[in-house]
C-alpha positions as CSV (number, residue, x, y, z in Angstrom):
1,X,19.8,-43.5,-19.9
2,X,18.7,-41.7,-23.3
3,X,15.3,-42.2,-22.2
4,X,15.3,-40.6,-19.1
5,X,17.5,-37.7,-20.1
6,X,14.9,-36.9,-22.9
7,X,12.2,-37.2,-19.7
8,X,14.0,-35.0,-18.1
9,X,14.8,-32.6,-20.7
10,X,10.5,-32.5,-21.8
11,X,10.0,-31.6,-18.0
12,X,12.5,-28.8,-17.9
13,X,11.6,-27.0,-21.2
14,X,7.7,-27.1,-19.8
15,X,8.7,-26.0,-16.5
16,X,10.4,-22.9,-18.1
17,X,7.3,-22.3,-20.4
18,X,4.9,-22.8,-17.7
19,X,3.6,-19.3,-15.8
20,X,3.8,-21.6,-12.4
21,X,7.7,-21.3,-12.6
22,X,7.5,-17.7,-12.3
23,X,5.2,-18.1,-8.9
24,X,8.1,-20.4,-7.6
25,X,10.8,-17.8,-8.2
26,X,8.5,-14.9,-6.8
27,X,7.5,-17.4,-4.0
28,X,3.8,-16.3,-4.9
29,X,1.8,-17.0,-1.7
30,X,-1.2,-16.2,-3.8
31,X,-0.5,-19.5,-6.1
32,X,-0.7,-21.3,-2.8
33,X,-3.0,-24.8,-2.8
34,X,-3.3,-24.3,-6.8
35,X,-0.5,-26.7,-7.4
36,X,2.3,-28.0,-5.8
37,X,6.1,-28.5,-7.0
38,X,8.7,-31.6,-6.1
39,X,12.1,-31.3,-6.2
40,X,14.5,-34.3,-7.6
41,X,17.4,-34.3,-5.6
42,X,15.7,-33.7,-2.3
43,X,12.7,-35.6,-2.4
44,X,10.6,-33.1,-1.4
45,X,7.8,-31.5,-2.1
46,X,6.7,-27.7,-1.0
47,X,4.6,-24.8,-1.9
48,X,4.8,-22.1,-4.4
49,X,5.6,-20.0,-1.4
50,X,8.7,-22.2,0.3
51,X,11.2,-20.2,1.8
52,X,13.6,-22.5,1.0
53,X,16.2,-22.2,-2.0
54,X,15.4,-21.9,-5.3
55,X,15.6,-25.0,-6.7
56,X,17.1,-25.8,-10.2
57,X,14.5,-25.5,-12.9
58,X,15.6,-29.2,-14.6
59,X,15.0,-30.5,-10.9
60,X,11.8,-29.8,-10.6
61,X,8.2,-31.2,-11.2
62,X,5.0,-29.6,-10.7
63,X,1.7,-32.0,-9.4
64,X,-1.5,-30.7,-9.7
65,X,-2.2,-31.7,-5.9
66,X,-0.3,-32.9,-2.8
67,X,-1.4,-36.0,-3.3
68,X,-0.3,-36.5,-6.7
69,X,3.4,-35.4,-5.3
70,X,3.5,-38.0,-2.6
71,X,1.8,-40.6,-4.8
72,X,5.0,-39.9,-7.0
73,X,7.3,-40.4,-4.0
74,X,8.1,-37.3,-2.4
75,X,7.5,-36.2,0.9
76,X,6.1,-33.3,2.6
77,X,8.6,-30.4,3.1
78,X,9.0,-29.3,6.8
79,X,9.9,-26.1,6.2
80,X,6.3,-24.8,4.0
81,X,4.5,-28.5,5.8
82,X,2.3,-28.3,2.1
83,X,0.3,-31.2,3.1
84,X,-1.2,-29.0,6.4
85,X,-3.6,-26.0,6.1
86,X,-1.5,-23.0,4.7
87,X,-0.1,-21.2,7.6
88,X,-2.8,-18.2,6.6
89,X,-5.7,-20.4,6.8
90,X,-4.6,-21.9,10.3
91,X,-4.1,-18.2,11.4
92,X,-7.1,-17.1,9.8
93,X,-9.3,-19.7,11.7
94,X,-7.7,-19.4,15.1
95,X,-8.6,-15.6,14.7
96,X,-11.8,-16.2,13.8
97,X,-12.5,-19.2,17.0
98,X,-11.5,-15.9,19.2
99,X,-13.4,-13.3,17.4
100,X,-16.6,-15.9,18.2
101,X,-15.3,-16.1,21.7
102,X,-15.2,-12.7,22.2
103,X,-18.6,-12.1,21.1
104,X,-20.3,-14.7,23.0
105,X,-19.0,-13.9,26.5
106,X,-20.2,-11.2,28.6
107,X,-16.8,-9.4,30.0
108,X,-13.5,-8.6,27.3
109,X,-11.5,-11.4,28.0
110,X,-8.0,-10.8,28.9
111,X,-5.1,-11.4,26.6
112,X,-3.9,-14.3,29.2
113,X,-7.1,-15.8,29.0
114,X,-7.2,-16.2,25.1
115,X,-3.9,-17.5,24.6
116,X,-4.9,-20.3,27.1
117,X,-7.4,-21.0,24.3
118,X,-5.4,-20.6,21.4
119,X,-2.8,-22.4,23.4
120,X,0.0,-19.7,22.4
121,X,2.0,-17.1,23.8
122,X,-0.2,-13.7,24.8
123,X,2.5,-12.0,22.8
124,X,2.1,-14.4,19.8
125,X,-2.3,-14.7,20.1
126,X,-2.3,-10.1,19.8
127,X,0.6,-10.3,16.7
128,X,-1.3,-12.7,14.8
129,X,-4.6,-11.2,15.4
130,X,-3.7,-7.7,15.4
131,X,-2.1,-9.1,11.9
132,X,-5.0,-10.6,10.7
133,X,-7.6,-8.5,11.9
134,X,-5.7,-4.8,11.8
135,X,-7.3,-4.9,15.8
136,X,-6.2,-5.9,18.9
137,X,-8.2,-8.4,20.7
138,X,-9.5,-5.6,23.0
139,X,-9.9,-3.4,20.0
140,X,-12.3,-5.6,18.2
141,X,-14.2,-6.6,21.4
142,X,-14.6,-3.1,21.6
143,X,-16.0,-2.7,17.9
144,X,-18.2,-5.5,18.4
145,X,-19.8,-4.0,21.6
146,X,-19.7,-0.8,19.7
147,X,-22.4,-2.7,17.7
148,X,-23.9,-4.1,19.6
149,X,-25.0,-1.1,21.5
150,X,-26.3,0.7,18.0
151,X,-28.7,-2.5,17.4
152,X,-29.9,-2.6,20.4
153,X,-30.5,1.4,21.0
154,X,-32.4,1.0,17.8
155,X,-34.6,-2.0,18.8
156,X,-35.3,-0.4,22.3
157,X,-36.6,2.5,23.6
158,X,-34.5,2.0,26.8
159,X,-31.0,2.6,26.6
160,X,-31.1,0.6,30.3
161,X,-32.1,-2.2,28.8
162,X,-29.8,-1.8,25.7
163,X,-26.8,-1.1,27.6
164,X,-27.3,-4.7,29.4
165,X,-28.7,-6.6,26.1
166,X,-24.8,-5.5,24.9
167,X,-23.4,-7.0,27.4
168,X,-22.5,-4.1,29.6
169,X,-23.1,-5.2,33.8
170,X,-23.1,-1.7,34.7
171,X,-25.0,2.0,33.4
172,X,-21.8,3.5,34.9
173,X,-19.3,1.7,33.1
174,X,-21.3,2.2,29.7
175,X,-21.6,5.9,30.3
176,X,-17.8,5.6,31.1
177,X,-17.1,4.0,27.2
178,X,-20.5,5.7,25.2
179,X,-18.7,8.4,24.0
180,X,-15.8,6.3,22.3
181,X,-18.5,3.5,21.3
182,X,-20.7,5.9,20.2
183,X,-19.2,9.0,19.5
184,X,-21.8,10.9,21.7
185,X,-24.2,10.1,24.5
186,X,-26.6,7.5,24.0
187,X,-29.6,9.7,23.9
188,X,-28.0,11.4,21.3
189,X,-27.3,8.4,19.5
190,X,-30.9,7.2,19.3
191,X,-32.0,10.6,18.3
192,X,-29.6,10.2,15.0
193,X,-26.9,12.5,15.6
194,X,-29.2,15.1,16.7
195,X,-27.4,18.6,18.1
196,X,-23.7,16.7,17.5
197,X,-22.1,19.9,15.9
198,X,-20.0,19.5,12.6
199,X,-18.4,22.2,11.0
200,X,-17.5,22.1,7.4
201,X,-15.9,24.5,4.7
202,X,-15.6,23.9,0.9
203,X,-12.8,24.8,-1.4
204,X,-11.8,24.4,-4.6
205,X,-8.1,22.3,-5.9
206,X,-7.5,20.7,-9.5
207,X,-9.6,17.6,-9.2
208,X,-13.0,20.2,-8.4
209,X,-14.6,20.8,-5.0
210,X,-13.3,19.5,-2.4
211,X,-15.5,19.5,1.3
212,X,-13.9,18.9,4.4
213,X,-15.9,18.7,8.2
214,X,-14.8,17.9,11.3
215,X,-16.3,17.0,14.5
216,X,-15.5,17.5,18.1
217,X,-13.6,14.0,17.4
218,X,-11.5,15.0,14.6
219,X,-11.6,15.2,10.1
220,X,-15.3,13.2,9.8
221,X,-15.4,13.4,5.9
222,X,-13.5,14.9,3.1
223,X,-15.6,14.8,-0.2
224,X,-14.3,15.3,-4.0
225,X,-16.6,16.4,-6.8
226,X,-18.1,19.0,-9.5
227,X,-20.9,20.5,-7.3
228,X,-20.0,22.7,-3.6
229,X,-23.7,21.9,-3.1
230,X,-24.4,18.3,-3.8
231,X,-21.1,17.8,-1.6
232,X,-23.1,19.4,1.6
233,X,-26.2,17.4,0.3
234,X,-23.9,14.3,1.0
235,X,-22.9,15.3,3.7
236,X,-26.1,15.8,5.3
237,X,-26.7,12.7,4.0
238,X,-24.2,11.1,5.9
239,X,-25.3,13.0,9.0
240,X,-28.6,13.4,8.7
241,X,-30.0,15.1,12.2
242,X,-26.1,16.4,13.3
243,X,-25.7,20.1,13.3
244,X,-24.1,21.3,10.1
245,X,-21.9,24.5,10.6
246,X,-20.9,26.0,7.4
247,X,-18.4,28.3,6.1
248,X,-15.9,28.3,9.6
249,X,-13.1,30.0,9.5
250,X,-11.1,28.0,11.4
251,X,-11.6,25.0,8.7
252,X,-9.6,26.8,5.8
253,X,-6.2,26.1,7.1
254,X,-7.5,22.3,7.3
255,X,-9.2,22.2,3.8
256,X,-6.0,24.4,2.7
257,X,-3.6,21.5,4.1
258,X,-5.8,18.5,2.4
259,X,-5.7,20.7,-1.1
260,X,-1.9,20.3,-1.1
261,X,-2.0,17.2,-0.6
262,X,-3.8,16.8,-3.7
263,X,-2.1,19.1,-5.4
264,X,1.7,17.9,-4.1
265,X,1.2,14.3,-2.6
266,X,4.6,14.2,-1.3
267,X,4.5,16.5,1.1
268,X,1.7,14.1,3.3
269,X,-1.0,14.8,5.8
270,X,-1.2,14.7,9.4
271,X,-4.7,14.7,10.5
272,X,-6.4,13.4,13.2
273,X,-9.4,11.1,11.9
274,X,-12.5,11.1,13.2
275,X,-13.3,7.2,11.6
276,X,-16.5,5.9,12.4
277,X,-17.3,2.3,10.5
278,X,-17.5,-1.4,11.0
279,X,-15.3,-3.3,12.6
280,X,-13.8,-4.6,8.8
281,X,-14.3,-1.2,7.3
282,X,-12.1,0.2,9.5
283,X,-9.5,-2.8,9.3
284,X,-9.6,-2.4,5.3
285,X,-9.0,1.5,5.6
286,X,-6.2,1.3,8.1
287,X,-4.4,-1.4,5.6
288,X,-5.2,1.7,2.8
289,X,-3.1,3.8,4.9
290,X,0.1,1.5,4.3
291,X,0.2,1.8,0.8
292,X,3.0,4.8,-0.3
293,X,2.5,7.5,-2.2
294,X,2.9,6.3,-5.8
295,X,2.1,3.0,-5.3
296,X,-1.3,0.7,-6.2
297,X,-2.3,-2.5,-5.0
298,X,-5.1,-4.9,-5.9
299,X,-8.2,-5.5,-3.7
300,X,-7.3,-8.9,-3.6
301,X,-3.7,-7.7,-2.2
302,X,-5.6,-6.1,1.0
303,X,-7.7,-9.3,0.9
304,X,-4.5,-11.5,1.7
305,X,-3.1,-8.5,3.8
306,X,-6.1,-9.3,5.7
307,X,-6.3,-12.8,5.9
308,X,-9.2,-13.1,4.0
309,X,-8.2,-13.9,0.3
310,X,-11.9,-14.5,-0.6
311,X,-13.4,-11.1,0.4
312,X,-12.5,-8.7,-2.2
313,X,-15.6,-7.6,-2.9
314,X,-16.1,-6.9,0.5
315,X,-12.5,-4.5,0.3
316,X,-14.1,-2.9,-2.7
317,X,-17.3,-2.7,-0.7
318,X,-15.3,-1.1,2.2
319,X,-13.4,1.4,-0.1
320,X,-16.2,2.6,-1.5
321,X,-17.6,3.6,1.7
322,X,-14.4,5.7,2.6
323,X,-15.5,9.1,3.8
324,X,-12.0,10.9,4.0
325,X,-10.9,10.9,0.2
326,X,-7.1,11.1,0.0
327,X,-7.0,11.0,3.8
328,X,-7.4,7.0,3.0
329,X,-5.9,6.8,-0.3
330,X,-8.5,3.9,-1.5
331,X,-7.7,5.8,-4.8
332,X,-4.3,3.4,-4.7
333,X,-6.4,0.5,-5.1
334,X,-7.0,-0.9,-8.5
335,X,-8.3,-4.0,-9.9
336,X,-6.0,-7.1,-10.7
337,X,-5.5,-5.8,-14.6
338,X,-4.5,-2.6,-13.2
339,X,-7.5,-1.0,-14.5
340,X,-9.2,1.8,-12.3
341,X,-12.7,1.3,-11.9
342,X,-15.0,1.8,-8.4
343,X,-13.9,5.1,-6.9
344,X,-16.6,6.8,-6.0
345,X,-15.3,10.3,-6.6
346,X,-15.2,9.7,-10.4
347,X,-12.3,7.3,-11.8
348,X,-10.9,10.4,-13.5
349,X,-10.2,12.0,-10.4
350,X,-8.3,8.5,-9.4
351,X,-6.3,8.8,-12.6
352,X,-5.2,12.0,-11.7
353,X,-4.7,11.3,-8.6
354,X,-2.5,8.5,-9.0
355,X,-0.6,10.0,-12.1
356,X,0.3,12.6,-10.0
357,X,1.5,10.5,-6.4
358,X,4.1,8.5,-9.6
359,X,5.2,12.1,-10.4
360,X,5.9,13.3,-7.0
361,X,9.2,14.1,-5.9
362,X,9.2,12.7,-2.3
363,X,8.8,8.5,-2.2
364,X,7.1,9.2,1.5
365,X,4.1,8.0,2.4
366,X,1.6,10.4,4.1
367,X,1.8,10.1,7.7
368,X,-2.2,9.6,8.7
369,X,-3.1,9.9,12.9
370,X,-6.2,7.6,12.9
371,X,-8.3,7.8,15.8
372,X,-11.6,4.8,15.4
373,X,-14.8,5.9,16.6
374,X,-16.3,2.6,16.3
């Protein structure tokens, strides 16, 4: 009896050393697959993540793998099932068995019609994808035909033939959709933006210049930095053959509005978004607009928010992109030491940004209208 209490009292004083305890109490899905914990006096073994109740500390044992826990003599718990796929992973790769669906067949499948695949409720196949992806089913067969047309405009001379290579049976139902696909008519579209009329105005706030444009969609880009004029170079950049219409004076109250937002982020903007990206672009900056004023999060936290916990370089990727600084606050994103590299308007300016969302008197988040031009 000696013996085994002095077993038992070596495994609870490294338990209570051991960083791993402190995933069990936070229920860290994150520490998911990297070990696995038994509990004495059930016989069980779960996941970092279990729901279930905290355990004791002195009745617990942590196994390097699920194996190594039943091979001790404990058995899977039903609650967390740690010897299956984490739930993610399952959810991750159903999504992804529709997302090649969808992209294979001709006509949007219906709702009904992919939870006959998934073998699940229509209610439960658009949560968890809608979850996973930040789309809807229709919404990402719409993104992915959204592509589609672009490569194939650009391959072909013909937007016939282009409208039918993407999958479209008839001209007038792709005429009926180009302008939310595309943003403008397909001519226009192969022509690169050519006579699409964006107006733009630049001001002047505590972080430097700020530009702000808008097209006939909505708020296209809003651009930080030192120089009024290499912030119109960028944005003819980033619309290289559109029409560029400076200095309107309809656009001050706008830039006016997204200047105290910078300058007071608690009082939050409510613009309509004119978002044109990929498919995961535009799932990575509507997860950006969830994060509250005065609040970060890592890139590997929208990684898991997105189901993919292995493409964070893809989120930083995606932030980076952002055209609407502030707008989509990818300033709230830091790394995993809390350190504030990759913003592309100067890390400064995200320094100053964020010490001033922790200072703000109102917790609420900006309210953001997002409208995807995909």
């Amino acid at each position: 009896m000696a013996v085994a209490l002095s077993g038992l009292r070596s495994v609870h004083v490294a338990i209570e050393t051991d960083p791993r305890w402190a995933a069990i109490v936070a229920r860290d899905a994150t520490a998911d697959g990297t070990f696995y914990y038994s509990v004495r006096t059930t016989g069980v073994y779960c996941r970092p993540s279990c729901s279930a109740r905290q355990p004791r500390r002195e009745h617990v044992r942590l196994h390097e793998t699920y194996a190594d826990a039943e091979q001790a003599g404990f058995h899977p718990c039903r609650r967390c099932r740690p010897d299956q796929p984490p739930v993610a992973d399952r959810q991750a790769a159903m999504v992804v068995a529709i997302c090649r669906f969808i992209e294979q067949v001709e006509q949007v499948p219906s709702l009904d019609e992919l939870a006959q695949r998934a073998k699940m409720s229509p209610s439960h196949v658009r949560r968890i994808f809608t979850s996973v992806t930040g789309l809807t089913p229709r919404g990402y067969a719409t993104a992915h035909r959204a592509m589609r047309v672009r490569q194939e405009l650009d391959r072909t001379r013909s937007v016939t033939d282009a409208l039918y290579q993407a999958g479209f049976n008839s001209s007038g139902r792709f005429y009926e959709a180009s302008n939310a696909l595309l943003g403008m008519t397909p001519s226009r579209y192969r022509a690169g933006g050519a006579q699409a009329d964006i107006w733009f105005a630049v001001g002047d706030c505590s972080l430097g210049a700020i530009l702000v444009a808008r097209s006939e969609r909505g708020v296209c880009a809003i651009l930080l930095g030192d120089d009024p004029e290499a912030l119109t170079r960028d944005l003819q950049d980033r619309f290289p053959r559109a029409n560029l219409i400076g200095g309107d004076a309809a656009l001050e109250g706008l830039v006016a509005t997204v200047v105290g937002f910078v300058e007071v982020p608690g009082r939050g903007l409510n613009l309509p978004l004119d978002i044109r990206g990929t498919a995961f672009q535009q799932r990575v900056w509507q997860a950006l607009q969830h994060i509250p004023v005065g609040s970060t999060v890592t890139y590997a936290d929208i990684a898991n928010r997105l189901g993919l916990p292995k493409s964070m370089r893809a989120v930083g990727q995606a932030c980076g992109a952002n055209p609407l600084a502030v707008a989509i606050p990818c300033h709230r994103v830091v790394r995993q030491d809390g350190g504030l590299a990759g913003y592309c308007w100067g890390v400064e300016r995200k320094r100053m940004l964020l010490e001033r969302e922790a200072s703000s008197a109102s917790p609420s988040a900006p309210s953001v209208q997002s409208r995807s031009a995909s």
